[in-house]
C-alpha positions as CSV (number, residue, x, y, z in Angstrom):
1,X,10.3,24.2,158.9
2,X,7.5,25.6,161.1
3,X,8.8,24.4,164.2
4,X,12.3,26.2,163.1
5,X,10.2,29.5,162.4
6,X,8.9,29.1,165.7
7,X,11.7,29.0,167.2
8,X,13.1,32.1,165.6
9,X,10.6,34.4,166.9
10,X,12.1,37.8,168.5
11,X,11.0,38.7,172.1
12,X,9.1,41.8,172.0
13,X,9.4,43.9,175.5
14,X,7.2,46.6,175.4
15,X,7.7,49.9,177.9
16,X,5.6,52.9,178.9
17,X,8.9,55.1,178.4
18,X,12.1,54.1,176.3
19,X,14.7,53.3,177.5
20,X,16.9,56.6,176.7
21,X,20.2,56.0,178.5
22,X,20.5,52.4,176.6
23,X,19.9,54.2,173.0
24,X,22.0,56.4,173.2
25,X,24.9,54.0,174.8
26,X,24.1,52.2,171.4
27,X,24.4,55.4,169.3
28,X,27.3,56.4,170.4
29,X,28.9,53.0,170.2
30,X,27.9,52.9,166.9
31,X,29.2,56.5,166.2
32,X,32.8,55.3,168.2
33,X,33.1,52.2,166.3
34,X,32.5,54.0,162.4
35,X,35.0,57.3,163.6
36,X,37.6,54.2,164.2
37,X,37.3,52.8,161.1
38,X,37.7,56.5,159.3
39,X,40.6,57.3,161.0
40,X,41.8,54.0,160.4
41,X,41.1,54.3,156.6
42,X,38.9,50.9,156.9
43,X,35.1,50.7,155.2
44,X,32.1,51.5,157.1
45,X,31.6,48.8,159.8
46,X,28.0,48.7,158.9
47,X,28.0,49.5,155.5
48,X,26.6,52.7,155.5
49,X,28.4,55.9,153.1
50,X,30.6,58.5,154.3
51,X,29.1,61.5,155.1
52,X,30.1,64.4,151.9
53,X,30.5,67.2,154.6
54,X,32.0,69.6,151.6
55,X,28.4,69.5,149.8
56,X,26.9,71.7,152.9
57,X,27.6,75.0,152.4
58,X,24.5,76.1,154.6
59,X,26.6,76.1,158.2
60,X,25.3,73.1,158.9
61,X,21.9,73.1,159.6
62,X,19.9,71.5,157.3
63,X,16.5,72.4,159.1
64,X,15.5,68.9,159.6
65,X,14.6,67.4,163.2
């Protein structure tokens, strides 16, 4: 088993800045890919809850960052 372990070890690539442009080609994939599933009337893709957007009353803004 420990030569399996070793084998399963992620690659770690670290970077004096992120890279932003792939982030946020993964967040909105993400967001594409769970708007599809909505519309289609199909569960979360990745498990996650539906957001209750009638319990915000506020405008929108719930003042965090």
């Amino acid at each position: 088993m420990n030569g399996d372990a070793r084998n399963l070890r992620l690659r770690v690539t670290r970077r004096e800045q992120p890279d932003v442009d792939r982030l946020l080609e993964w967040v909105l994939n993400i967001a594409e890919v769970r708007h599809r599933a909505y519309l289609n009337g199909e569960p979360d893709p990745y498990g996650l809850p539906r957001p209750d957007l009638a319990e915000r009353s506020d405008g929108g803004d719930d003042g965090t960052a």
